[in-house]
C-alpha positions in Angstrom: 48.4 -45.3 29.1 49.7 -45.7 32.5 49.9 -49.5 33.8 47.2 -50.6 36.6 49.0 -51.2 39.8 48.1 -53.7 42.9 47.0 -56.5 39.8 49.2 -59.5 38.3 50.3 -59.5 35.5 48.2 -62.1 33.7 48.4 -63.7 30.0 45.0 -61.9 29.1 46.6 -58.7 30.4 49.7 -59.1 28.6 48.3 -60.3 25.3 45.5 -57.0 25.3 48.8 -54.7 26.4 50.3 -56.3 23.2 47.5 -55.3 21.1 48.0 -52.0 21.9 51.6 -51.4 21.4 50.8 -53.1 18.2 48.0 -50.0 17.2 50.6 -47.5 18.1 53.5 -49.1 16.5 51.4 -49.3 13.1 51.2 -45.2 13.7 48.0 -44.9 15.0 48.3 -43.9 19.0 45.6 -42.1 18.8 43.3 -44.5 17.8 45.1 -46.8 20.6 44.2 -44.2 23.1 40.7 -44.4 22.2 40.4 -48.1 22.4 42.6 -48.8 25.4 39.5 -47.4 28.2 37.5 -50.2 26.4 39.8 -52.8 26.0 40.9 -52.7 29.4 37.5 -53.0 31.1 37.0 -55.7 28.8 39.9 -57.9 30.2 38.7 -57.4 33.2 35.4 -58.6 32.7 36.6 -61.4 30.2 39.0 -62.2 33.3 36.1 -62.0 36.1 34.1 -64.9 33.5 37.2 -67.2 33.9 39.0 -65.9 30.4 42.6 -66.5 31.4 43.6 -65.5 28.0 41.7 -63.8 24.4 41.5 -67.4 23.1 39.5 -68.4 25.7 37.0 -65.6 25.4 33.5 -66.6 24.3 30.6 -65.6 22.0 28.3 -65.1 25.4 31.4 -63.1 27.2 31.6 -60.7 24.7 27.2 -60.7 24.3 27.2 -59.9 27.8 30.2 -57.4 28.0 28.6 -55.6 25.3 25.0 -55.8 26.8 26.4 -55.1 30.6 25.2 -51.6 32.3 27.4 -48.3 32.2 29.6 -47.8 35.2 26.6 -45.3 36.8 23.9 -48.8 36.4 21.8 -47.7 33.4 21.4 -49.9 30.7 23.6 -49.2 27.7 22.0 -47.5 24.7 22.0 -48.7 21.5 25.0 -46.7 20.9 26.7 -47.4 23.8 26.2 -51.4 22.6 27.8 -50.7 19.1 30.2 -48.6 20.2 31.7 -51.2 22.6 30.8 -54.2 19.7 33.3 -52.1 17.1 36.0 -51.7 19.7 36.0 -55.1 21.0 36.4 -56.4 17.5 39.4 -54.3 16.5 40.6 -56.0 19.3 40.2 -59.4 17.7 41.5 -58.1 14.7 44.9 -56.8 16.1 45.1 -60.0 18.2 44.4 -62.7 15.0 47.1 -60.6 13.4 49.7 -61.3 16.0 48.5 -64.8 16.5 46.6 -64.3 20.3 43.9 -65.1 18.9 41.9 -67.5 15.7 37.9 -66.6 15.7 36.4 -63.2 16.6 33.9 -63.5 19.0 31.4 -60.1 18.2 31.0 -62.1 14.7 27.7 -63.4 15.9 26.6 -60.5 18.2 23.3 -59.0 16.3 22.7 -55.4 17.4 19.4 -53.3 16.1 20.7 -50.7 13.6 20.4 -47.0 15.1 18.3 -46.0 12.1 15.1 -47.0 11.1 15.8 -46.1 7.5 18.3 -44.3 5.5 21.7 -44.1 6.7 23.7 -42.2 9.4 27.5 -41.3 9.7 30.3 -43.8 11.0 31.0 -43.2 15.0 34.7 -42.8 15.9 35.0 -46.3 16.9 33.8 -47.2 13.6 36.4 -45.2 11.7 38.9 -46.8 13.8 38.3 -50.3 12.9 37.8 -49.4 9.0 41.2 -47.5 9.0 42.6 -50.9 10.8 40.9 -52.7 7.7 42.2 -50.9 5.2 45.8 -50.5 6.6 46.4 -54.3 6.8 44.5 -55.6 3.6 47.8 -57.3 2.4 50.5 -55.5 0.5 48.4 -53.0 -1.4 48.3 -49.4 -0.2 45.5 -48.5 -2.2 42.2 -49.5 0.3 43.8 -47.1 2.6 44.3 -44.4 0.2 40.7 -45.1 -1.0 39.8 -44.3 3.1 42.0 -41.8 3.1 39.7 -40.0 0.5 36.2 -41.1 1.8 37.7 -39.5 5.1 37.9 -36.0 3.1 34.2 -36.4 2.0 35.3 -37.8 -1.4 32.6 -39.9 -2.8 31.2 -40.9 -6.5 33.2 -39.7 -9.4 35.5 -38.1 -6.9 37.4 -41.1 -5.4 38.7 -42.5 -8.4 39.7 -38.9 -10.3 42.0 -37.5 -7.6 45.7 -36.8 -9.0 48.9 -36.7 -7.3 48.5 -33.3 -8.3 45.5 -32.4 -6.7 47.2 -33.0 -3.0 48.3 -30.3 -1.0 50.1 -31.5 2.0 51.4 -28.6 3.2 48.3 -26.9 3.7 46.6 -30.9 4.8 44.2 -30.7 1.8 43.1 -32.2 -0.9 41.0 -30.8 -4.2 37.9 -32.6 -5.2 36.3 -32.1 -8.7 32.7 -32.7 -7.7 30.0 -34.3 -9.4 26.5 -33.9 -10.4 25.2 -33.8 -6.7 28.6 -32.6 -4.9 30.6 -28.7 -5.4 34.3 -28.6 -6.3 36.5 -28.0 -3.4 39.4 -28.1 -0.9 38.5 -30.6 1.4 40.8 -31.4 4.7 42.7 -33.9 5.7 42.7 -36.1 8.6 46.0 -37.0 10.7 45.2 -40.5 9.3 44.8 -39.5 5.8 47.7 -37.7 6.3 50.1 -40.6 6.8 48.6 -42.9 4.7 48.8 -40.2 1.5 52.2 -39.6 2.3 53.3 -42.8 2.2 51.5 -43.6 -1.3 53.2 -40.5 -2.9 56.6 -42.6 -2.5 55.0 -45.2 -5.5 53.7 -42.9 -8.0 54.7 -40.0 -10.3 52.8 -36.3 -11.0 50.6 -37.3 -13.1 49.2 -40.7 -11.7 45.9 -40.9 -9.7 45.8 -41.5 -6.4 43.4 -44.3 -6.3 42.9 -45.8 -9.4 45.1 -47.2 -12.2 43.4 -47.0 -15.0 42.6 -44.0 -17.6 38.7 -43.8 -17.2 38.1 -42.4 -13.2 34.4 -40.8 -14.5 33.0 -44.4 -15.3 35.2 -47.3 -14.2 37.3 -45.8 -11.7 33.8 -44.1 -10.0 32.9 -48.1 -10.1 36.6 -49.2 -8.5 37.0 -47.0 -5.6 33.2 -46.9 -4.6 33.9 -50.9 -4.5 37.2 -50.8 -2.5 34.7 -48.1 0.1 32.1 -51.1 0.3 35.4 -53.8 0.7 36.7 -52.1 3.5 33.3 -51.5 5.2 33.1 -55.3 4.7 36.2 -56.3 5.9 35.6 -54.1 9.1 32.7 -56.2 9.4 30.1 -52.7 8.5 28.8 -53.6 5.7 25.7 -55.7 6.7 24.7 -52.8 9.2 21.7 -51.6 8.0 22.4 -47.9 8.1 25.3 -47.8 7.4 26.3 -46.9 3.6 29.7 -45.8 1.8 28.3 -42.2 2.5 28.6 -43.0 6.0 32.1 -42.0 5.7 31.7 -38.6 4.3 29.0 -38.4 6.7 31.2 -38.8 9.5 33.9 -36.0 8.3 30.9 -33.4 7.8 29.0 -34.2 11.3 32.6 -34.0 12.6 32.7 -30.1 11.3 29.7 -29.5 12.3 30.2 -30.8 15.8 33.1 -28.5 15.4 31.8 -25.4 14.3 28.1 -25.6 15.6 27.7 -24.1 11.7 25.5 -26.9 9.2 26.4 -23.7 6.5 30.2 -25.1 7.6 29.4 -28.6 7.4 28.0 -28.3 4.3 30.5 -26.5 2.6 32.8 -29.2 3.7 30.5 -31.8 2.2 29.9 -30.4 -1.0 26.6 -29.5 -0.6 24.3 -27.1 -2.4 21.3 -28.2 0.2 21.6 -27.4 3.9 18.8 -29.4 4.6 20.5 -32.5 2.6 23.3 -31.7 4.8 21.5 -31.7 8.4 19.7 -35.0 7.1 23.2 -36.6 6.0 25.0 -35.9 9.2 22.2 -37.1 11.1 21.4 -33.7 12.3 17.6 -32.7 13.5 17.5 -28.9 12.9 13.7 -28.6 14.2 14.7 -29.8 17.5 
């Protein structure tokens, strides 16, 4: 991310710079390359309403950053709004973390869910600020090995019966023994998952689960890791978004192969899914368009 030139180098400046190198020291610079368009226009609008620094930023700021027309003067969409609500609050996460900052100011900022009804998948900023979540949920690795597995469509029964065994690193997959409603399978990876898997390997032996410490994954581990799903969503400040459910993650990794592929047959597959119109309904996918 190349520095701006011609502009001083103020404490707001410095402090959102810091934020950054903060997201890529943690291993995700991918992530800080997504945030960092978003982040920056932000400082410069937090600046331009007399912020002189993230402490200073208010509620109404961040309303009317969020709420402010694209750079070609339309009025943002209702994606556009929630896309820049979820990136402006992983800012305020990474900041509280490193002591820049003590409230978050999107707390308050009420958007009208994208749905009507039902549910749709998590948007990329979304999966951002849940992976930020689960990453830095105190000492414990397992809400970010729980992600790591919603991220590979895992979901139900699934999450809490995956084995050390079942991973297949090399090859960036992982099996999943299905359920009643979802098909056995080799489901991929994620970069993300990637790291975060490898690094839980280094506390537990062949035969543990992944996920779940107990020796019942069909009934109370089912029960544990779909909980740890809703935690992170909560911490992420998700949860109370009214189309957005712990599906919404698997959701995201099958829109993300369809998107891909331009296959729903692909999508589905990757999903676990005997219905392709289930599938085109999950991914929020409108076939008869």
């Amino acid at each position: 991310m190349p520095e701006p030139t011609g502009m001083p180098r103020t404490a707001l400046e410095i402090e959102i710079r810091g934020c950054l190198a903060a997201v890529v020291d943690a291993g995700t610079a991918a992530t800080a390359e997504r945030v960092a368009p978003t982040w920056l226009r932000f400082r410069s609008f937090a600046a331009a309403s007399g912020a002189s620094a993230l402490r200073d930023v208010t509620t109404g700021t961040t309303t009317a950053f969020v709420r402010s027309r694209t750079s070609d003067g339309a009025t943002p969409s209702d994606q556009t709004m929630h896309n820049r609500r979820t990136t402006v609050r992983m800012l305020f996460r990474v900041a509280r973390r490193l002591g820049l900052a003590e409230s978050d100011p999107t707390l308050d900022l009420v958007l009208p869910p994208r749905l009507s009804c039902g549910f749709r998948p998590l948007t990329g900023a979304e999966i951002a600020l849940s992976r930020d979540a689960a990453t830095w949920w105190m000492s414990s690795q397992r809400f970010a090995t729980v992600w790591a597995l919603a991220e590979a469509t895992a979901r139900g029964t699934e999450l809490g019966a995956v084995r050390v065994t079942d991973l297949d690193l090399v090859n960036r997959r992982v099996w999943l023994s299905g359920g009643t409603r979802v098909e056995p399978r080799w489901a991929s990876l994620t970069d993300w998952s990637m790291t975060v898997l490898e690094r839980r390997l280094t506390t537990l032996s062949a035969g543990d689960f992944l996920a779940y410490g107990g020796n019942s994954p069909h009934t109370a581990g089912r029960a544990s890791a779909a909980s740890a799903v809703t935690a992170v969503l909560t911490r992420a400040g998700l949860h109370g978004e009214a189309d957005i459910r712990p599906s919404s993650v698997a959701a995201w990794a099958g829109r993300a192969v369809f998107d891909r592929t331009g296959d729903i047959r692909a999508a589905a597959r990757a999903l676990g899914m005997r219905s392709l119109d289930h599938t085109a309904r999950m991914i929020g996918w409108d076939w008869t368009n």
